[in-house]
C-alpha positions as a LaTeX table, in Angstrom:
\begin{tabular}{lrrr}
\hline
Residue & $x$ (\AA) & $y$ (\AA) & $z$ (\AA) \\
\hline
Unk1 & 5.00 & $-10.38$ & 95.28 \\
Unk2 & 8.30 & $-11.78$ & 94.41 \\
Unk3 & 7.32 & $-11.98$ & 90.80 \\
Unk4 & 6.58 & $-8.97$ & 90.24 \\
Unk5 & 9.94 & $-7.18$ & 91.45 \\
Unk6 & 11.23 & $-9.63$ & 89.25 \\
Unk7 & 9.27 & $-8.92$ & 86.08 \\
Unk8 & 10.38 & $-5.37$ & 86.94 \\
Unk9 & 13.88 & $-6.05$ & 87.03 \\
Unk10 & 14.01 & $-8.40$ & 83.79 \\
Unk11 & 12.34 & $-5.11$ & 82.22 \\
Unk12 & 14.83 & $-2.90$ & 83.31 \\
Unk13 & 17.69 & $-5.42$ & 82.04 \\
Unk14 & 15.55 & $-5.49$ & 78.79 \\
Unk15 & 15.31 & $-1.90$ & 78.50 \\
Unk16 & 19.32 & $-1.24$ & 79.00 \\
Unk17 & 20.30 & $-4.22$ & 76.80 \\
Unk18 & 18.37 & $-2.27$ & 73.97 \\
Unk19 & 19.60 & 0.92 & 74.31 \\
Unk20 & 23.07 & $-0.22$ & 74.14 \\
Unk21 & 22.26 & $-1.79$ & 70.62 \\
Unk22 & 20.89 & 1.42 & 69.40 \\
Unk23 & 23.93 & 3.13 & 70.86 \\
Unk24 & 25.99 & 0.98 & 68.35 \\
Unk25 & 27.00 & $-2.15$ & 70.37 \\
Unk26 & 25.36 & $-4.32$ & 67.74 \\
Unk27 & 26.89 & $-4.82$ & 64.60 \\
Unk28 & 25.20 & $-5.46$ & 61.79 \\
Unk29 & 25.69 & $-8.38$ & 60.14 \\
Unk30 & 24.63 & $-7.33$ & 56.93 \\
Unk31 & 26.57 & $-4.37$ & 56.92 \\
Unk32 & 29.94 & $-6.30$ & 57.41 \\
Unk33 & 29.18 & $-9.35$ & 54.69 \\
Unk34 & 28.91 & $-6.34$ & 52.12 \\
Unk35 & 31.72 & $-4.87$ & 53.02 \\
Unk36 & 33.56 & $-8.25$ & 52.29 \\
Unk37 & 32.72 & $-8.40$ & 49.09 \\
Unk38 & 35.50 & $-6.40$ & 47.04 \\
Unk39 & 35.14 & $-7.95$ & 43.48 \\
Unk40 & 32.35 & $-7.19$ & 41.25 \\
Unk41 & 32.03 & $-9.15$ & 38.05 \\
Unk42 & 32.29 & $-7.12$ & 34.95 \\
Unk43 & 29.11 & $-9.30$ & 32.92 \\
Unk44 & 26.54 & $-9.45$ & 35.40 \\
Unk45 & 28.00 & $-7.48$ & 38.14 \\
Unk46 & 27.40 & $-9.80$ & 40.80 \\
Unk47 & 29.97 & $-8.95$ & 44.25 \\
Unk48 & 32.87 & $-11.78$ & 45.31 \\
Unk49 & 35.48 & $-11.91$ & 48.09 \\
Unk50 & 38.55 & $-12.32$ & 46.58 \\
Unk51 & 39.69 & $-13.13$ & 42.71 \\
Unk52 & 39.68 & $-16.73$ & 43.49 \\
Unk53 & 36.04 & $-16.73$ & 43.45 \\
Unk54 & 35.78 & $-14.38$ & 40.76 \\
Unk55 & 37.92 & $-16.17$ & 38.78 \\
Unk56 & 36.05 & $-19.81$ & 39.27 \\
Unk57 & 32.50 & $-17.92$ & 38.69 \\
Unk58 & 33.65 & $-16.15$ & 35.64 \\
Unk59 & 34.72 & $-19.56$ & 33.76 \\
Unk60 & 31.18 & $-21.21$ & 35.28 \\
Unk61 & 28.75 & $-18.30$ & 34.45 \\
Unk62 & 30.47 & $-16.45$ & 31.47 \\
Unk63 & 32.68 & $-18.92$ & 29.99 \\
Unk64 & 31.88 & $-17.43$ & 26.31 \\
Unk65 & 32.68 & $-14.22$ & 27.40 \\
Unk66 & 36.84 & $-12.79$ & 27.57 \\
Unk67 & 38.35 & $-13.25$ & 31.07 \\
Unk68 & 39.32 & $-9.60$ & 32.41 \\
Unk69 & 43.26 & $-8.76$ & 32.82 \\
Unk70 & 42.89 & $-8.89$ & 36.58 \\
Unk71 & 42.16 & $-12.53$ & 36.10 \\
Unk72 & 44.05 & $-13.87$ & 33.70 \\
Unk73 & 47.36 & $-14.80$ & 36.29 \\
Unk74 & 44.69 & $-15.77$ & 39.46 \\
Unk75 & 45.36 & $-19.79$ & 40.31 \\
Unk76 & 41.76 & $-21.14$ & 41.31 \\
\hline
\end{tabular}
C-alpha cells in the first residue's frame, strides 16, 4: 500500500502548489511582456519597447510616411 499514501501525498502537494498560483504566486507572463511595451506607432499602432525599435520599424514599415518629433533625435 505504499503507493497509494504516495499518490495521496503527490495530490496534496498538487493541490497546495495550485492554490498558491491562484493566490497570485504566478505571474503572468503575458501580463508583464505588455506592460513592456511603452511605444505605440502612430501609422499602424503596433506597441515597441523603447524608441530604438520604434525608430528602426518606422523607417522599415512607413518609410513614405513623416517620422514623429519624438523620433527625429533617436540614434538606431
Amino acid at each position: 500500500m505504499a503507493r497509494g499514501h504516495q499518490k495521496i501525498q503527490s495530490q496534496q502537494k498538487a493541490q497546495k502548489k495550485n492554490e498558491a498560483a491562484k493566490k497570485g504566486g504566478a505571474v503572468d507572463q503575458k501580463i508583464a511582456a505588455q506592460a513592456a511595451l511603452h511605444h505605440k506607432c502612430s501609422v499602424c499602432m503596433a506597441q515597441m519597447p523603447d524608441p530604438k525599435t520604434y525608430k528602426q520599424h518606422f523607417e522599415s514599415k512607413h518609410p513614405k510616411a513623416e517620422m514623429p518629433a519624438e523620433l527625429v533625435n533617436v540614434v538606431a
